[in-house]
C-alpha positions as CSV (number, residue, x, y, z in Angstrom):
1,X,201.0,56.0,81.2
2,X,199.2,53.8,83.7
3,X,200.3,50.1,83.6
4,X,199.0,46.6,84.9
5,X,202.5,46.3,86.9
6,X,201.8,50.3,88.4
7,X,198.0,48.7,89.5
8,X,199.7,45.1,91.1
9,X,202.0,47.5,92.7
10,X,199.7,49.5,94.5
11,X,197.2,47.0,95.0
12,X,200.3,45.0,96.9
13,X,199.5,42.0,94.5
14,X,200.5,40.2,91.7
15,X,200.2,41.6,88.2
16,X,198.1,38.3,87.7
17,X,195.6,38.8,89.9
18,X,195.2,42.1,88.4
19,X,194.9,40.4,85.3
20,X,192.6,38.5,87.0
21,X,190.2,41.2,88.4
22,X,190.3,43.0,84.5
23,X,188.8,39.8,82.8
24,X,186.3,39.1,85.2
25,X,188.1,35.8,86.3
26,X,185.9,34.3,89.5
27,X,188.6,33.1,91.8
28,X,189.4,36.2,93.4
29,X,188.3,37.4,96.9
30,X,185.8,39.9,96.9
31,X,187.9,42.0,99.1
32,X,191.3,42.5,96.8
33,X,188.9,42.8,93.7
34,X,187.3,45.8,95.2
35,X,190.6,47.2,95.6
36,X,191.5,46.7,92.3
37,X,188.8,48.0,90.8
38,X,188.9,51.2,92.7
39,X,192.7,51.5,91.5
40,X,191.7,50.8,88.1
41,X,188.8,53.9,88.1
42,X,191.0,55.7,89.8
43,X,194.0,55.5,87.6
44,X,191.9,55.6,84.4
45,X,194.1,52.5,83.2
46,X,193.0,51.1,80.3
47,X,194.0,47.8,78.9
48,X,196.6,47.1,76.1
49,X,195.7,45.5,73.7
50,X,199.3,46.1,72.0
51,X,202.2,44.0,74.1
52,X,204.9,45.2,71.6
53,X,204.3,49.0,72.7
54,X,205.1,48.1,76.1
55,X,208.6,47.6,75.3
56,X,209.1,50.2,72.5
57,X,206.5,52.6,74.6
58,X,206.2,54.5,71.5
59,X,203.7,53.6,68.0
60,X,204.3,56.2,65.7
61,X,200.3,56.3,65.7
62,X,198.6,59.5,66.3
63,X,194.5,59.1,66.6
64,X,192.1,62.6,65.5
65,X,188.7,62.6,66.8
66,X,186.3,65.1,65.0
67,X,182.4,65.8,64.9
68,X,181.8,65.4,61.5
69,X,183.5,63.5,58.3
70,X,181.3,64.6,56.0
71,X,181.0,68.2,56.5
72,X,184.3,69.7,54.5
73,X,185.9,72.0,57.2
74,X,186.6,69.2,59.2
75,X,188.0,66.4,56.3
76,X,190.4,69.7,55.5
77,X,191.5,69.9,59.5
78,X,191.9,66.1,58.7
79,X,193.8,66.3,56.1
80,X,196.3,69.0,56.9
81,X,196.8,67.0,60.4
82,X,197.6,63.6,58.0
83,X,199.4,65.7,55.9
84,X,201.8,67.2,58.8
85,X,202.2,63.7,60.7
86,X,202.9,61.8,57.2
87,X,205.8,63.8,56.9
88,X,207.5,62.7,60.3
89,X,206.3,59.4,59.5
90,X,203.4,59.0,62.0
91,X,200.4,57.1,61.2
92,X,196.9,58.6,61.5
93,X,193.8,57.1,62.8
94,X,190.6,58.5,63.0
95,X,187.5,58.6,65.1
96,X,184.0,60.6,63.7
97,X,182.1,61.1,66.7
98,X,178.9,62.4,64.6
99,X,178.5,64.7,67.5
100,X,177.7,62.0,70.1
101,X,179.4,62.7,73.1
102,X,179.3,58.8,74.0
103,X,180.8,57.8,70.9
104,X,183.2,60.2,71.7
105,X,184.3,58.5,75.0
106,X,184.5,55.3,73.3
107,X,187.0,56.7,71.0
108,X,189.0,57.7,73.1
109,X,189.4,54.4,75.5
110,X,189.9,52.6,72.2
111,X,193.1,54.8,71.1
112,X,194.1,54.8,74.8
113,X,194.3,51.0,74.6
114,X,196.0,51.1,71.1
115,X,198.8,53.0,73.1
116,X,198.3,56.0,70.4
117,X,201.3,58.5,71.1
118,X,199.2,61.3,71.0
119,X,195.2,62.8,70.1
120,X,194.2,65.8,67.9
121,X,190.3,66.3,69.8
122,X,187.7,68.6,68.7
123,X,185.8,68.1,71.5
124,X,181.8,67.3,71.8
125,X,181.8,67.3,75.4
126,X,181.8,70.0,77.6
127,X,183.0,68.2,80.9
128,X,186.6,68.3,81.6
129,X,186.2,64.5,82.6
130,X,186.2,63.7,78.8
131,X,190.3,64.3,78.8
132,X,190.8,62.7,82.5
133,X,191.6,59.7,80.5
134,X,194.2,60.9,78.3
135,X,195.8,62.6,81.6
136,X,195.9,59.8,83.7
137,X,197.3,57.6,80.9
138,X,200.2,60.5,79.9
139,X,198.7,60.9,76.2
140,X,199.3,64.1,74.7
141,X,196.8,65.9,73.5
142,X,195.8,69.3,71.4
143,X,192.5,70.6,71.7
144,X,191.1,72.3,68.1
145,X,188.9,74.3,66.8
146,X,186.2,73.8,69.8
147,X,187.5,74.2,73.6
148,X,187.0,73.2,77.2
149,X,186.2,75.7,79.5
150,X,188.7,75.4,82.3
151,X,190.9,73.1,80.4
152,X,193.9,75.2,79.9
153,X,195.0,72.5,77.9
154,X,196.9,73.6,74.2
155,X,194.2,74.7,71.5
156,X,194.2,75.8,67.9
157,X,191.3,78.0,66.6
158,X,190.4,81.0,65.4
159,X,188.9,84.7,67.2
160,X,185.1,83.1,66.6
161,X,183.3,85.9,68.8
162,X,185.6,88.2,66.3
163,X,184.8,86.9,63.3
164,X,181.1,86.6,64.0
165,X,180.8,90.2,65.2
166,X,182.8,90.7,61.9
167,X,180.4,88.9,59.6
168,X,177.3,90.8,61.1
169,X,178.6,94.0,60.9
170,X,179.1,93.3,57.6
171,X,175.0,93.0,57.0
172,X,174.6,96.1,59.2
173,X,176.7,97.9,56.8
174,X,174.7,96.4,53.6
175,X,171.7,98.2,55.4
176,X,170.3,95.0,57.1
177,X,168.0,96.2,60.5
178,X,166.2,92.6,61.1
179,X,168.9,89.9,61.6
180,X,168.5,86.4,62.5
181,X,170.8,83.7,64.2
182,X,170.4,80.4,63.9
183,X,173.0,78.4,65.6
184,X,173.7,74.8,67.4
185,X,173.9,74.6,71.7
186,X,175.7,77.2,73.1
187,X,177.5,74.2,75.5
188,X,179.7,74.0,72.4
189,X,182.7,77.0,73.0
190,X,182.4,77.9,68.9
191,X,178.9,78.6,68.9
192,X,178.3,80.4,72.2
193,X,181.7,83.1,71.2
194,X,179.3,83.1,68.0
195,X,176.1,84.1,69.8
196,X,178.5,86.5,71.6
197,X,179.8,87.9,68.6
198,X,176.2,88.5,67.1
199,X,175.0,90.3,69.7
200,X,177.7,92.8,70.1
201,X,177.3,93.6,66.7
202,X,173.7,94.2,67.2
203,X,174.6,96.5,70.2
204,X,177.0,98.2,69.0
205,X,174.7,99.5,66.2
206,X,172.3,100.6,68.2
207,X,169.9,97.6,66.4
208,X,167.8,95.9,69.1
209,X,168.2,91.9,70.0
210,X,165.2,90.4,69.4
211,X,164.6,87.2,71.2
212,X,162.3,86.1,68.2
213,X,165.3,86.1,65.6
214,X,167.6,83.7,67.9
215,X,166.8,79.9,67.7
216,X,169.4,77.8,68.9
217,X,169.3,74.0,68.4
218,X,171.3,71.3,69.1
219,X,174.0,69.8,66.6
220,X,175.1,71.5,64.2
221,X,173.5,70.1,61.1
222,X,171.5,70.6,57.9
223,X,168.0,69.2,59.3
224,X,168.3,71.6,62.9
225,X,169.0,74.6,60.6
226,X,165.9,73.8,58.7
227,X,163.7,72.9,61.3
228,X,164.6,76.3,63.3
229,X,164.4,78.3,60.5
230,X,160.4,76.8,59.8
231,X,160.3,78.0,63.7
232,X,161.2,81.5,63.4
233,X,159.2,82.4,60.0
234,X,156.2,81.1,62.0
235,X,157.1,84.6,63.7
236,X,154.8,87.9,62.4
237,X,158.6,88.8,62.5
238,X,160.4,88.4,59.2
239,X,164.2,89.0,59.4
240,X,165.9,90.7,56.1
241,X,169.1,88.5,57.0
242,X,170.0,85.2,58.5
243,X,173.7,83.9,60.3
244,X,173.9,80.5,60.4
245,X,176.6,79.6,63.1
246,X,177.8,77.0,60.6
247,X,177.6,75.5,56.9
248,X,175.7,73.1,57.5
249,X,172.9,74.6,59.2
250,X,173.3,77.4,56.7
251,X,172.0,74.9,53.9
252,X,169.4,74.0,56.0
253,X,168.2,77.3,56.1
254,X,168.6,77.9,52.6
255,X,166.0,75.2,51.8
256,X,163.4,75.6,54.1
257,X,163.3,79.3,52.6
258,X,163.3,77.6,49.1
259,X,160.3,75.1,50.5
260,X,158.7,78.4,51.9
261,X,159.1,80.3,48.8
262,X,161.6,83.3,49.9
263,X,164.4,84.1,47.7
264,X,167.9,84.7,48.6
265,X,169.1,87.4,48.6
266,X,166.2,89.4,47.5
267,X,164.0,88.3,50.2
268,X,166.6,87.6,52.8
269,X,170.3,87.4,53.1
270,X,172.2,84.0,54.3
271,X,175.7,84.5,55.7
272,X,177.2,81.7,58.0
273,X,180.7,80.0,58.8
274,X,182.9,77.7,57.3
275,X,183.0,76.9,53.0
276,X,181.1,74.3,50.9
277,X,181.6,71.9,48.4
278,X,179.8,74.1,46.0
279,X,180.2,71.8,43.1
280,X,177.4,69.3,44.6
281,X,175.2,71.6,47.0
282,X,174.5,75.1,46.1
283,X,176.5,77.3,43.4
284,X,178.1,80.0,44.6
285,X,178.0,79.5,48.0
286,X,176.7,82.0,51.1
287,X,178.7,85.2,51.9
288,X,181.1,83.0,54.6
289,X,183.9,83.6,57.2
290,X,186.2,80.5,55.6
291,X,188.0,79.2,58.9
292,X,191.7,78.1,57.3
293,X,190.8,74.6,58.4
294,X,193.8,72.7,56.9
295,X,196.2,75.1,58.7
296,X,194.7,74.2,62.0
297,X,195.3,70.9,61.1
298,X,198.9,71.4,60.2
299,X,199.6,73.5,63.4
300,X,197.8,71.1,66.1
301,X,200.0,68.3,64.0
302,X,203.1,70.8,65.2
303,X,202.0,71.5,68.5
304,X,201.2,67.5,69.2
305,X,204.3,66.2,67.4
306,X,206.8,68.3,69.8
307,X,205.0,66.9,73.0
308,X,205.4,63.8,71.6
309,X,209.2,64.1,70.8
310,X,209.6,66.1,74.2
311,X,209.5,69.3,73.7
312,X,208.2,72.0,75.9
313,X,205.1,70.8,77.5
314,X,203.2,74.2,78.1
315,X,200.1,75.3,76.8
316,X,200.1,77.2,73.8
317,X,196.7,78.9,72.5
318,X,197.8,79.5,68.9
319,X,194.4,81.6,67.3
320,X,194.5,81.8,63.2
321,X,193.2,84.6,60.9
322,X,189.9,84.0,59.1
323,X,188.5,85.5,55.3
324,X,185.5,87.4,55.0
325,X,184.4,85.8,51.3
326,X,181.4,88.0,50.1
327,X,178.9,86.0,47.5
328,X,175.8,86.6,46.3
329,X,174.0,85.5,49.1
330,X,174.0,89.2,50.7
C-alpha cells in the first residue's frame, strides 16, 4: 500500500510538502509540485482518511461493489459475501454502481482511502485500468460473476457460454425454429459468452442466425429489454421464443409483449438468466438458468479472506454449477 512517507521518499522531500502538494497548499514551487504530482498518478496513492489504520495496517473492513441492489441475484451475492465475512468478523461495506462505470471508479478511490483490507468487484468496466488502483495500493481483490479480459486476476462465476447454449437447446428441443436474443453490450464478459452460447446452439442445430432476432442494448435493465423487444416485433419476422440475457430485461420483454398483445407461452416463449422475486413481479416466473448467486458470494468471501490473512496469492478461477428451472413460460 502506497503511503505519503513512500511519495516524500521518492520525491527526496518532506512528507509535509507532500502534504502540501495533496491539499492544494500555494507555497510550493512549481517545480517539486510537478514532481509530486507525477509520483502521486503514478503510484495511484490515494489519501487516508483513516490515521489509526496506518499503525494497525489492517480494518477488518471488506468493501463489495455490484451493478445492481435491486435486482435479486446480486443482493443474494451480497448477502452470502456478508454472510461469509460476518463470520470471521469482517465488516462489509457496499458500493451499487447502477451500472455507471464512473460511479464505479469513485467507489473504489473511496474504499481505497478507507484502507478497506480487501474488494469483492463485479466489474462494469472493461479496461484493466479500473483495478490499477487496487494494484498499486496492495488491496486484494476477487473478481465475480463478470470478468476482465486479460486480467488474470481470481474470479468466481459460472460456464455462462454453457449454460446459455444449454438453455437454447432446451427451446430447440421444445420444437422452437425462430428464436430471439435480447441481451445488454457485449463489452460486459457475461453477456457476450451469452451471445456466444446462443449462437452455437443455433449452429449446431442446423437453425440459421438471423441478424433480425438479435438486439443488443446497453445495461442490463427492465426498460432496454422492453424498448428492444418493441424493436424486433417491428420485424415482418416474429420469433416463437425469446432469451433474455438476464431477469431483468426478461421482464421487460414480457411487458412490451403484454402492451403488444402476444401471449406467453402461446404466442412466444420467454426463457432468460437469473431468478425473480415472483411474489411482487410475475407469478411463476420464466423458464430460467438460476446462477447459485449466494454461493458465489460465499466462495469470493473465501478466496478474498485467505489473501487477506496471507494465504497463497495465485489466481484461482473457481466456475459454479447452474439449474435449468423449467416454468410455464416455455
Amino acid at each position: 500500500m502506497v503511503t505519503i512517507y513512500d511519495i516524500a521518499r521518492k520525491a527526496g522531500v518532506s512528507i509535509t510538502t507532500v502534504s502540501r502538494v495533496i491539499n492544494n497548499h500555494p507555497y510550493v514551487k512549481d517545480e517539486t509540485k510537478e514532481k509530486i504530482e507525477k509520483l502521486l498518478k503514478e503510484t495511484g496513492y490515494v489519501p487516508n482518511s483513516n490515521a489509526s489504520s496506518l499503525v494497525s495496517k489492517k480494518t477488518n473492513t471488506i468493501a463489495v461493489i455490484l451493478p445492481d441492489i435491486t435486482n435479486s441475484f446480486f443482493a443474494n451475492i451480497f448477502r452470502g459475501a456478508e454472510e461469509r465475512a460476518n463470520s470471521q468478523n469482517f465488516t462489509v461495506i457496499y458500493g451499487n454502481t447502477n451500472e455507471d462505470s464512473e460511479r464505479e471508479k469513485q467507489y473504489i478511490n473511496t474504499f481505497i482511502e478507507k484502507r478497506v483490507d480487501g474488494v469483492i468487484l463485479d466489474p462494469i468496466s472493461t479496461d484493466l485500468d479500473i483495478i490499477k488502483p487496487l494494484e498499486q495500493n496492495d488491496i486484494p481483490f476477487v473478481l465475480i460473476d463478470r470478468n476482465i479480459k486479460g486480467a488474470k486476476k481470481s474470479h468466481v462465476g459460472i460456464h455462462n457460454k454453457k449454460e446459455a447454449f444449454r438453455i437454447v437447446n432446451y427451446l430447440i428441443e421444445q420444437g422452437k425454429k425462430k428464436i430471439a436474443l435480447i441481451s445488454a453490450s457485449e463489452e460486459l464478459s457475461v453477456y457476450k459468452d451469452r451471445k456466444k452460447g446462443y449462437i452455437n446452439a443455433l449452429k449446431e442445430s442446423g437453425l440459421d442466425v438471423e441478424n433480425d432476432y438479435i438486439k443488443i442494448g446497453t445495461k442490463p435493465i427492465k426498460e432496454v429489454g422492453y424498448n428492444l423487444t418493441k424493436k424486433m416485433l417491428q420485424s415482418s419476422k416474429l420469433p416463437d421464443a425469446v432469451f433474455a440475457a438476464n431477469n431483468f430485461l426478461a421482464v421487460g420483454v414480457y411487458n412490451a409483449l403484454k402492451d403488444l398483445d402476444y401471449r406467453v407461452p402461446e404466442d412466444i416463449s420467454i426463457v432468460c438468466f437469473d431468478d425473480f422475486d415472483t411474489g411482487t413481479v410475475i407469478s411463476p416466473f420464466f423458464t430460467s438458468i438460476i446462477q447459485p448467486a449466494s454461493k458465489m458470494g460465499t466462495a469470493a468471501m473465501d478466496l478474498l479472506l485467505d489473501k487477506i490473512e496471507g494465504g497463497d496469492n495465485k489466481s484461482e478461477q473457481i466456475y459454479l454449477k447452474s439449474e435449468l428451472c423449467i416454468r410455464k413460460s416455455t
